[in-house]
Z-matrix of the N, CA and C atoms (Angstrom, degrees):
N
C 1 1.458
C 2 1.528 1 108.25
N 3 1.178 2 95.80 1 143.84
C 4 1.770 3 99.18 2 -166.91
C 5 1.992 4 94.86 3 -79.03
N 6 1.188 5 96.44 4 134.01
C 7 1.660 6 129.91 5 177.33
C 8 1.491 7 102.24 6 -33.32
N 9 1.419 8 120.35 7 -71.76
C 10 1.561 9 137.01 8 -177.05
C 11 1.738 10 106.93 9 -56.19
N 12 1.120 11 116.50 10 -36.71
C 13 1.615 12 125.32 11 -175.64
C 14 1.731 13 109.98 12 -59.54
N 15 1.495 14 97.48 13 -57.48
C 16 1.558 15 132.47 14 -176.47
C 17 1.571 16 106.45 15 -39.51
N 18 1.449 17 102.74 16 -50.57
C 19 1.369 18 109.62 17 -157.53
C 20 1.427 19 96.14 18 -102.00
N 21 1.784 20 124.50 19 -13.37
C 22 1.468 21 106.96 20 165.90
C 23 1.392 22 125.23 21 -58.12
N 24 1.121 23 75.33 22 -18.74
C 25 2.047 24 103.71 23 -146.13
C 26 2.149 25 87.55 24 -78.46
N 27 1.410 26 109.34 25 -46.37
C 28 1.416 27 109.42 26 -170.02
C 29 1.661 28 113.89 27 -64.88
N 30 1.914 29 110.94 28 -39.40
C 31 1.230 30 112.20 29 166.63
C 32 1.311 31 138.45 30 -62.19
N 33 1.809 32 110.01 31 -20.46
C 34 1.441 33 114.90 32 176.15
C 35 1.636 34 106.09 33 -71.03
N 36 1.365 35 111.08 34 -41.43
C 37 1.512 36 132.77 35 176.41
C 38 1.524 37 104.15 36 -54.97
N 39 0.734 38 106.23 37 -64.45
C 40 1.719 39 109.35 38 162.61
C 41 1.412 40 136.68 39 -28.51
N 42 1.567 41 93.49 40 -59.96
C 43 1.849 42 110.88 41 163.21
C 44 1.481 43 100.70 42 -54.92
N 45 0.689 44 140.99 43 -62.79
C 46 1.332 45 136.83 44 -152.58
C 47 1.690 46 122.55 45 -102.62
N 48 1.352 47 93.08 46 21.39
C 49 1.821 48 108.83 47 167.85
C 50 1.582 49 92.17 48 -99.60
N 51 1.348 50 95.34 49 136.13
C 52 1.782 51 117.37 50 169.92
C 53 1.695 52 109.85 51 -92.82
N 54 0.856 53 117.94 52 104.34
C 55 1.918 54 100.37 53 166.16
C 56 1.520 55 110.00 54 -88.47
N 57 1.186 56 114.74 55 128.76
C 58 1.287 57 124.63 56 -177.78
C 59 1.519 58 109.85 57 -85.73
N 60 1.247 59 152.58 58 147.41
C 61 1.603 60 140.37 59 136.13
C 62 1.112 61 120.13 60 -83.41
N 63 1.194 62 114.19 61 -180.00
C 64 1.617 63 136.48 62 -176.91
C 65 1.784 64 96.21 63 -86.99
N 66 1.503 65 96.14 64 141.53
C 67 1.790 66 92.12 65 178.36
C 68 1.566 67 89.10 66 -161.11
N 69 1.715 68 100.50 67 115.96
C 70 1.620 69 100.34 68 -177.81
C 71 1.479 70 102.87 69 -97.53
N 72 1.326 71 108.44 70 148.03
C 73 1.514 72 117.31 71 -169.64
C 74 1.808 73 115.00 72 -104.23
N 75 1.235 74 134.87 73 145.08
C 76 1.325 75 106.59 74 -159.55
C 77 2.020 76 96.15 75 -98.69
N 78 0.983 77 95.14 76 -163.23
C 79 1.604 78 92.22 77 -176.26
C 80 1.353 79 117.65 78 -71.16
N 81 0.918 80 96.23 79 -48.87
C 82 1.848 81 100.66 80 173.70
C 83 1.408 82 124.23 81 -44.42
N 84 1.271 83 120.29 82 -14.30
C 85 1.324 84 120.76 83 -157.57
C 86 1.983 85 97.75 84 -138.11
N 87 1.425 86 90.96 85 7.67
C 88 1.060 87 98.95 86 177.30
C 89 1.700 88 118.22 87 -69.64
N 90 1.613 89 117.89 88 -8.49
C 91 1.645 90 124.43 89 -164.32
C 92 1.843 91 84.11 90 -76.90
N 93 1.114 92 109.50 91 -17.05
C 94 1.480 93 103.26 92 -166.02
C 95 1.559 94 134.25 93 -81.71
N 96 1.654 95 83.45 94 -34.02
C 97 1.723 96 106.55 95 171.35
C 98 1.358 97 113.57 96 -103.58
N 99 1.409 98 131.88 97 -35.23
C 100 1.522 99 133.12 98 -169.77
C 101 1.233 100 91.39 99 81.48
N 102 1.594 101 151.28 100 51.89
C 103 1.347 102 127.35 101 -167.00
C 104 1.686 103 112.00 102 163.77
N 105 1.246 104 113.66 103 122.38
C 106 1.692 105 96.20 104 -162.88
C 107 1.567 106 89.67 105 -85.64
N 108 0.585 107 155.70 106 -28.73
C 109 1.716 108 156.18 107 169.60
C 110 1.399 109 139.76 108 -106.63
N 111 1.469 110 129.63 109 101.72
C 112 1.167 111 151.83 110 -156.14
C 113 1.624 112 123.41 111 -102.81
N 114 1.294 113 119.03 112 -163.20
C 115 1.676 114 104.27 113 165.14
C 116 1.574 115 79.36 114 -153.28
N 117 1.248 116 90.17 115 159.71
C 118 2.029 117 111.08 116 177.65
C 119 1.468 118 99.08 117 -154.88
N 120 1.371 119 109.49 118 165.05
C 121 1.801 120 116.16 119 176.88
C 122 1.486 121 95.74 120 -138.91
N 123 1.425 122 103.58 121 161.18
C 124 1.305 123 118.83 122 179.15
C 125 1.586 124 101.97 123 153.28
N 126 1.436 125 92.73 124 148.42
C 127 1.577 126 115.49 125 -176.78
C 128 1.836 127 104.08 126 -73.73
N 129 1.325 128 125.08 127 -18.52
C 130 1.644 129 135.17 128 -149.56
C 131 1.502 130 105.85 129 -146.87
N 132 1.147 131 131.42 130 147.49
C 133 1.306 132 116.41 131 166.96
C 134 1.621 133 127.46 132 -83.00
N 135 1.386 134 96.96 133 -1.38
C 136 1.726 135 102.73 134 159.73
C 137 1.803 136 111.42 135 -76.14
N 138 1.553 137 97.89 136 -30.40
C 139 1.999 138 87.71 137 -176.86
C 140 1.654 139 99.02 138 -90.23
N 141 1.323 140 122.43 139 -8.46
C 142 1.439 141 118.61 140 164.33
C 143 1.304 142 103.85 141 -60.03
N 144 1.724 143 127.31 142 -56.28
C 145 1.344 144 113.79 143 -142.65
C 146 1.539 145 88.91 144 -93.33
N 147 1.228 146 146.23 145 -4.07
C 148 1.671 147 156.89 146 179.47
C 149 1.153 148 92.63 147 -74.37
N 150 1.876 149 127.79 148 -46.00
C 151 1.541 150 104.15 149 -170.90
C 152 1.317 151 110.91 150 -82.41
N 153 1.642 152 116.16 151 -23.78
C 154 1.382 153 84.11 152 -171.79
C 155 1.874 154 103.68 153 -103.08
N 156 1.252 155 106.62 154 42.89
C 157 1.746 156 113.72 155 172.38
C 158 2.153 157 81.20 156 -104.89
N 159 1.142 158 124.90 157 -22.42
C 160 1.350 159 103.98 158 173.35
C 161 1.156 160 116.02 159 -100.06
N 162 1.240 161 134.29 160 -15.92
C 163 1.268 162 122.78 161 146.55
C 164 1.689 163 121.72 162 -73.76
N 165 1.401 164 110.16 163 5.22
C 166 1.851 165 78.62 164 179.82
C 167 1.788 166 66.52 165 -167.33
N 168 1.573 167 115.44 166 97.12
C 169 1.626 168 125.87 167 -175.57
C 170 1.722 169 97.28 168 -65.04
N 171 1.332 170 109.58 169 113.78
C 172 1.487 171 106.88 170 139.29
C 173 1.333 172 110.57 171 128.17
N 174 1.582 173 106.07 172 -21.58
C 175 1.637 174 119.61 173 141.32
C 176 1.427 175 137.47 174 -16.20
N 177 1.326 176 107.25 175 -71.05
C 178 1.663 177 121.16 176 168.04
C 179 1.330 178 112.36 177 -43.10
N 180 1.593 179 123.82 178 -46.10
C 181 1.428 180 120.82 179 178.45
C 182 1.548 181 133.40 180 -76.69
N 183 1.737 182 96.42 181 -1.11
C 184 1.563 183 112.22 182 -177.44
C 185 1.783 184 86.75 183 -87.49
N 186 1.160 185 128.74 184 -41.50
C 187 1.725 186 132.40 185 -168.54
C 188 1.709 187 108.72 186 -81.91
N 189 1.001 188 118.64 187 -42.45
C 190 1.705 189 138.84 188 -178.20
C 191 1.296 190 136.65 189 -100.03
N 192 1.152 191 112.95 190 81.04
C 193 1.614 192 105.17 191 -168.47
C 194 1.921 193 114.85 192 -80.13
N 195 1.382 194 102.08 193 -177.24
C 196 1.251 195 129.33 194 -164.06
C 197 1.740 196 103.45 195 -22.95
N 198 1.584 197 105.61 196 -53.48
C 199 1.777 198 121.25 197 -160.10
C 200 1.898 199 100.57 198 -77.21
N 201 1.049 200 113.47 199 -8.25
C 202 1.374 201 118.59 200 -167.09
C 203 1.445 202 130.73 201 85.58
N 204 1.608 203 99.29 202 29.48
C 205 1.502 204 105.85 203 -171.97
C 206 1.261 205 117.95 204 -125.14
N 207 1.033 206 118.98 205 146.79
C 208 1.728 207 128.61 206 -173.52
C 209 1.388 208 91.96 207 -70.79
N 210 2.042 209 92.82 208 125.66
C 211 1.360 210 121.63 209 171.50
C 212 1.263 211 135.63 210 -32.76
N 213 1.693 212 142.88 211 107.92
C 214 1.376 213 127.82 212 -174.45
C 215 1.794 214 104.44 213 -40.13
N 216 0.455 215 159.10 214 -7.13
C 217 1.562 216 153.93 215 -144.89
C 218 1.386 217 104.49 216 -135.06
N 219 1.570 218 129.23 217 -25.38
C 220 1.145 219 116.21 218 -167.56
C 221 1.609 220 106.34 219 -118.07
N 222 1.307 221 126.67 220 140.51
C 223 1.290 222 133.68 221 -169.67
C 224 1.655 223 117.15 222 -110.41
N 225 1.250 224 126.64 223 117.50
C 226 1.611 225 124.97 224 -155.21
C 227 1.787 226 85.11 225 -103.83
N 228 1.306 227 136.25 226 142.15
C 229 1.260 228 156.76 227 135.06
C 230 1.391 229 129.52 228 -77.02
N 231 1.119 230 140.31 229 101.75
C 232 1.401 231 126.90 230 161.11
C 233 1.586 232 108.05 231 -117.08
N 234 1.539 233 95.78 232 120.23
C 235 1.422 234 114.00 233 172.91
C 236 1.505 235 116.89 234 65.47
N 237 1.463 236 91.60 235 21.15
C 238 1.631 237 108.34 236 -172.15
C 239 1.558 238 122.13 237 80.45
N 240 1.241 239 114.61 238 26.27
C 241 1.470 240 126.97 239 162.75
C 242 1.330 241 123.48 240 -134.55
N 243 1.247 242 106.15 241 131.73
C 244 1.748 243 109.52 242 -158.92
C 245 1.637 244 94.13 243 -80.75
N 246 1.537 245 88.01 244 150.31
C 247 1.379 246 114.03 245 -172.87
C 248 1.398 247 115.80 246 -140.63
N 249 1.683 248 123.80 247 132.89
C 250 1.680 249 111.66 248 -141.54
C 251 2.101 250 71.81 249 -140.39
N 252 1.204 251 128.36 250 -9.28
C 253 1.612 252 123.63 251 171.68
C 254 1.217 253 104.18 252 -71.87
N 255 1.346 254 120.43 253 174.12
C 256 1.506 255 134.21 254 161.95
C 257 1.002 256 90.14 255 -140.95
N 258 1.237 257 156.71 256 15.94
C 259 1.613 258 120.99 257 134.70
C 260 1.675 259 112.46 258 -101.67
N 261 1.294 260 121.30 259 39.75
C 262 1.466 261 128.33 260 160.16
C 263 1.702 262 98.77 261 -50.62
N 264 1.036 263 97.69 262 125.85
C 265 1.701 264 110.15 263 169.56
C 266 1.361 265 101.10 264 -91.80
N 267 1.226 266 111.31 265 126.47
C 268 1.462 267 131.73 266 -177.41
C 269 1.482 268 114.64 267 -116.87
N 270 1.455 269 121.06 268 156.83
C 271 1.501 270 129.36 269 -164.44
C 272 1.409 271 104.04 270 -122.94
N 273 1.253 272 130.52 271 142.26
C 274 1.651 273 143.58 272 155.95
C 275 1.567 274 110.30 273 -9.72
N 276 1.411 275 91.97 274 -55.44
C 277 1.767 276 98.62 275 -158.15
C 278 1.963 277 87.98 276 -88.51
N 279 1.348 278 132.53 277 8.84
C 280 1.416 279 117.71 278 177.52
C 281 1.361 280 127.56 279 -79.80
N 282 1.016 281 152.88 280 111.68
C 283 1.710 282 167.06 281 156.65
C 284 1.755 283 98.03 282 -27.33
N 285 1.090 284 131.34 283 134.39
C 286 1.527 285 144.63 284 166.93
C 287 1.741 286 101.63 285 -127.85
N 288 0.988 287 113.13 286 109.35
C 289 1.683 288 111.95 287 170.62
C 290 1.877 289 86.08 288 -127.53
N 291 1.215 290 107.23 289 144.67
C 292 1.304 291 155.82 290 -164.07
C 293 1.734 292 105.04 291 -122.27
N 294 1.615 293 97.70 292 97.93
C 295 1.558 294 82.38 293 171.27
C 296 1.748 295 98.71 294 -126.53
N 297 1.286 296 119.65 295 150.17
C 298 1.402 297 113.95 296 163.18
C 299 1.671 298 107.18 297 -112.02
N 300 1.547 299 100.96 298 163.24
C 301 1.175 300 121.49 299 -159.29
C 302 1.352 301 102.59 300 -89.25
N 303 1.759 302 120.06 301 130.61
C 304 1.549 303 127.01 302 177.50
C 305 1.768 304 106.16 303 -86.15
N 306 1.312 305 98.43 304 125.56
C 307 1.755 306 80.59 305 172.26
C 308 1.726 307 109.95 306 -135.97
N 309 0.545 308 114.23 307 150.26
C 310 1.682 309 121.10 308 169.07
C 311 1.596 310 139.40 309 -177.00
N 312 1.313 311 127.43 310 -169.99
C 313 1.139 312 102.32 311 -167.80
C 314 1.628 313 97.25 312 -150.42
């Protein structure tokens, strides 16, 4: 097989591989997944939390309110450092844990 073909052939294959990450879900939000830990893809942690509002509808709006901002109550992790952007550019190999805040009195 010709050399140049081979390797077209690997980049189209390429485009169109998804890498998913690991994204742990906290309990509360657990009615949504059945599952404290999931996988989602996305280049941002807004198209992270978009995929998995399409895999599991109605999610995203328990974390994100009206203005487009992550919930006072809910705390985003990546790789063990909190993260309060949604356009954090995120990597394949990155961890998203999702914790929300217990409060009471």
């Amino acid at each position: 097989m010709d050399e140049r073909f081979r390797a077209f052939r690997f980049t189209i294959h390429e485009s169109r591989f998804t890498v998913r990450m690991k994204v742990l879900i906290p309990s509360a939000l657990r009615s949504y997944t059945e599952r404290g830990e999931t996988e989602a893809s996305g280049a941002t942690l807004a198209a992270v939390l978009s995929d998995l509002d399409r895999n599991y509808p109605g999610i995203r709006f328990r974390m994100i309110d009206e203005q487009d901002r992550i919930r006072r109550h809910i705390r985003v992790f990546v790789n063990g450092e909190q993260v309060r952007d949604l356009a954090q550019p995120l990597a394949a190999t990155d961890e998203v844990i999702i914790v929300q805040a217990l409060s009471g009195g």
